[in-house]
N, C-alpha and C positions, 0 to 999 in steps of 0.2 A: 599741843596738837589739836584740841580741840578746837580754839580757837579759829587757826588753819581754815578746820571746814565749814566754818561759819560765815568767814569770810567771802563779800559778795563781788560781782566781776564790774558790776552797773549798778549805779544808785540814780534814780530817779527821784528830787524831791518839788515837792507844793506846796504853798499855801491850800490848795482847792484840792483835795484826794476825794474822791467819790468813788466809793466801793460798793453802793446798790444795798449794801447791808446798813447799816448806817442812815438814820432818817437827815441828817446834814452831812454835808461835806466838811473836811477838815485838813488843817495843814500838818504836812508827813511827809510819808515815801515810801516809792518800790523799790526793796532789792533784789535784781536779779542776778544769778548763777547759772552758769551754761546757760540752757534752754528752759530754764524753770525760774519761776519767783517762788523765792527764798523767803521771802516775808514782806508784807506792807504794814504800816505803823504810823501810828498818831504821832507828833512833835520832832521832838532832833533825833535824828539819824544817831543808834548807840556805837559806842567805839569798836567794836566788836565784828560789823560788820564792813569796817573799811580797814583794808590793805594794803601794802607799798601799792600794787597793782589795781586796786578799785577804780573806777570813773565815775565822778559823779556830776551828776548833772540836773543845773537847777534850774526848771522850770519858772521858776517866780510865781504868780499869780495863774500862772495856766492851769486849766484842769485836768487833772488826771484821772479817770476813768476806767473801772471794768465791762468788759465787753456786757453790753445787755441781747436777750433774744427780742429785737425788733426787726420790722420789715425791714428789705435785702436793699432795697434803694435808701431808708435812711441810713442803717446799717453803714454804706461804703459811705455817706458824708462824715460820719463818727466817726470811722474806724482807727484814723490819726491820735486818739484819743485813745483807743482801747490798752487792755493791757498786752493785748498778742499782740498788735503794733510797737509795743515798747519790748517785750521779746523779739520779734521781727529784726527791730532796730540793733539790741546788743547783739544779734549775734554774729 
């Protein structure tokens, strides 16, 4: 059962993950659940969090990105990138 709720709806994965936290980018992924991210991670996607029902979807080399607070006009050229846009997107 545990399992079960671990399990993620969307998997987003990169070579390029940039989380703002992290002085480099690295390759990983987002897993999201409902309306929330369930977790982002460095290297392969664990079993754990994919499903009969999971999606996964691989960016390749694109970057994937968390939102940062910058101006409102660079802001919308990013935002394809953000992570509320990859929520946006699952749900």
């Amino acid at each position: 059962m545990e399992n079960a709720k671990k399990e993620a709806d969307k998997i987003f994965q990169s070579t390029c993950i940039f989380d703002s936290v992290s002085e480099e980018a690295y390759p990983g992924y987002v897993a999201i659940k409902g309306k929330q991210i369930l977790e982002v991670g460095c290297g392969d996607i664990p079993n754990e969090l994919v499903g009969e029902s999971t999606e996964v979807v691989d960016y390749g080399e694109g970057t994937i990105a968390g939102d940062l607070v910058i101006p409102l006009h660079f802001h919308r050229i990013c935002s394809g990138l953000s992570w509320c846009g990859f929520i946006r997107e699952a749900m």
